[in-house]
N, C-alpha and C positions, 0 to 999 in steps of 0.2 A: 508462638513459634520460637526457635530456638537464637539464641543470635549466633550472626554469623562474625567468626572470629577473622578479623582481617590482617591481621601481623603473619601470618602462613603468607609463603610465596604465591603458593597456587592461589590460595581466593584473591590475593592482588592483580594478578594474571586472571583469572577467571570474571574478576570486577571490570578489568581495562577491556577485555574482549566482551564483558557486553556493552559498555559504551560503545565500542567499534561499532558491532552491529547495528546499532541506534542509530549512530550517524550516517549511516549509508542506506537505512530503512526513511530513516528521517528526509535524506535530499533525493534517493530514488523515487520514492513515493510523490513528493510532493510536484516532480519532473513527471510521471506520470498521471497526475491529475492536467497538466497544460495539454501531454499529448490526446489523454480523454475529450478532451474539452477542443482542438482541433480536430479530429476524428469525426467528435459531433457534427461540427460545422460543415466540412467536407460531407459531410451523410450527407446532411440537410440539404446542401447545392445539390448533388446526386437524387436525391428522388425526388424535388423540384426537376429536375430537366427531364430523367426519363419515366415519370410519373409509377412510383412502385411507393409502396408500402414494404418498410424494415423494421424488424423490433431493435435492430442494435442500436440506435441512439438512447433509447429508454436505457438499454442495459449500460450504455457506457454511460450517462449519465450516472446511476447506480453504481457502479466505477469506479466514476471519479469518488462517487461520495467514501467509498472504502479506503479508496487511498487518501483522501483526507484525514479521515479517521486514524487512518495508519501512521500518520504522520504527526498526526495531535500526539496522538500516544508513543510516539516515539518521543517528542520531545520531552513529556512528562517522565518518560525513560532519563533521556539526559539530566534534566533540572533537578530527578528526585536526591535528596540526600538519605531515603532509607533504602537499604541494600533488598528488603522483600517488596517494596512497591516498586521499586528499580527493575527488579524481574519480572515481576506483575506486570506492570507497565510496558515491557519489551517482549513479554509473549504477546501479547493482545496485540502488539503492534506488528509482530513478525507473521500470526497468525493471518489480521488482514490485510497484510502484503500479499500472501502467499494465494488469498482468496479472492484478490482483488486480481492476480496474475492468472489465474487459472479462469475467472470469469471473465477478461481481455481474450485469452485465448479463443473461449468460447464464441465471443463477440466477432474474433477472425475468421471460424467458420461461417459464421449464418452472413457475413459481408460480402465473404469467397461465395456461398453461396446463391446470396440474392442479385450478387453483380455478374455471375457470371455463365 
């Protein structure tokens, strides 16, 4: 690969905004692996008392585990000192954010639906 010349303004700027994103992928994520993980819980009291069967704890469990991931990898974002494992690093990480959000969402239908 080619190296990237960092004395230009822009790749300095362009280096400082993907830390940014890292860092916010990095504490949003790991903020939504606690709320997966009460969610769970909450399930769990809920179909203990009005005895149903829900696949969303399986999936938010599944979940959490992406936004762990997302979060591993974002740090590997921050820590790296090469500029292409640095972006390596912060797609995969931005990727299972994005993935781990849209399968939450999912999770909100089938809850809305089995509770109500």
């Amino acid at each position: 690969m080619a190296r990237t010349n960092l004395k230009t303004p822009e790749k300095r700027v362009d280096l400082k905004l993907e830390g940014d994103v890292s860092i916010h992928i990095l504490s949003v994520s790991a903020s939504m692996v606690g709320v997966c993980l009460t969610v769970i819980g909450i399930i769990r009291i809920v179909v203990a008392i009005r005895k149903l069967q829900t696949l969303a704890d399986q999936l938010l469990s599944l979940d959490a585990l992406l936004f762990l991931t997302s979060c591993i990898f974002a740090y590997f974002s921050l820590r790296s000192r090469n500029i292409n494992r640095l972006i390596l690093a912060e797609r995969i990480a931005d990727g299972l954010f994005i993935g781990g959000l849209v399968l939450m969402g999912l999770v909100c239908v089938i809850i809305a639906y089995d509770l109500i």
